[in-house]
C-alpha positions in Angstrom: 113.7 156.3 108.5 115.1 152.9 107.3 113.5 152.2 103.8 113.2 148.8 104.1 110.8 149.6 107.7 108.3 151.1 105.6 104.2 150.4 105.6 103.7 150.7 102.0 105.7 147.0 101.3 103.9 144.4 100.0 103.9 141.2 102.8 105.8 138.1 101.6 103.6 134.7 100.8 104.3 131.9 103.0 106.4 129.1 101.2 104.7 125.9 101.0 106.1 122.9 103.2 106.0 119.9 100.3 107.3 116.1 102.0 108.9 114.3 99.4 109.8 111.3 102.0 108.7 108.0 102.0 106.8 107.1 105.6 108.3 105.5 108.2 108.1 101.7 109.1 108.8 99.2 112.3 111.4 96.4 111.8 109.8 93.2 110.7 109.4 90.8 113.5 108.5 87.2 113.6 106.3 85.8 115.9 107.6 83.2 118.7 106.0 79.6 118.9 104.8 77.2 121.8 104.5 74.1 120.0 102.5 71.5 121.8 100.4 69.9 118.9 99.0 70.1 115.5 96.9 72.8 115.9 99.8 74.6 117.4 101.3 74.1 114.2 98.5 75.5 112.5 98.2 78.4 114.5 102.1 78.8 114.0 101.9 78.7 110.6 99.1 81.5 110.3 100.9 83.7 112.6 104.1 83.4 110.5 102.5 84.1 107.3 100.2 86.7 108.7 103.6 88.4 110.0 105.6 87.7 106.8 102.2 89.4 104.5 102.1 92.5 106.6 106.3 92.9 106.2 105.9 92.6 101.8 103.3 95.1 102.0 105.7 97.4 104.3 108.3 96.8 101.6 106.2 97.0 98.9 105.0 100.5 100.3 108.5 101.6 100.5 109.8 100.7 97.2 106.6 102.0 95.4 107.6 105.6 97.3 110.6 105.4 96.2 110.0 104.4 92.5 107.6 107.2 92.7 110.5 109.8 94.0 113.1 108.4 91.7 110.5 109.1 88.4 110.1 112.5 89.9 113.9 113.0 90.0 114.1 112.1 86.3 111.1 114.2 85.3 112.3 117.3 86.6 113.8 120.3 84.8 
């Protein structure tokens, strides 16, 4: 008999999975326009700056992740 086939060994622990990557994100897209009048214009404008807000927050997500990983880089032993 094989000694490493034995009953008497102790199981091994499962390794914990850790994800040290920053999440995913879509391209930033900007919206087309139909411009016909001044409300058209308005509603452009919204659109545009609703698209542009919700792109900084992606990048802001991103760098912030990234700070974060780059701290825990310098920290470690």
């Amino acid at each position: 008999m094989l000694s490493a086939c034995t009953v008497d060994q102790v199981p091994l622990t499962t390794a914990e999975i850790i994800n040290d990557s920053c999440p995913l994100v879509s391209r930033c897209t900007i919206p087309g326009n139909n411009l016909t009048n001044n409300q058209s214009l308005l509603n452009d404008y919204n659109a545009l700056k609703k698209a542009w807000l919700f792109c900084a927050a992606q990048v802001d997500m991103i760098a912030d992740c990234q700070d974060n990983q780059n701290e825990k880089t310098r920290t470690a032993p």
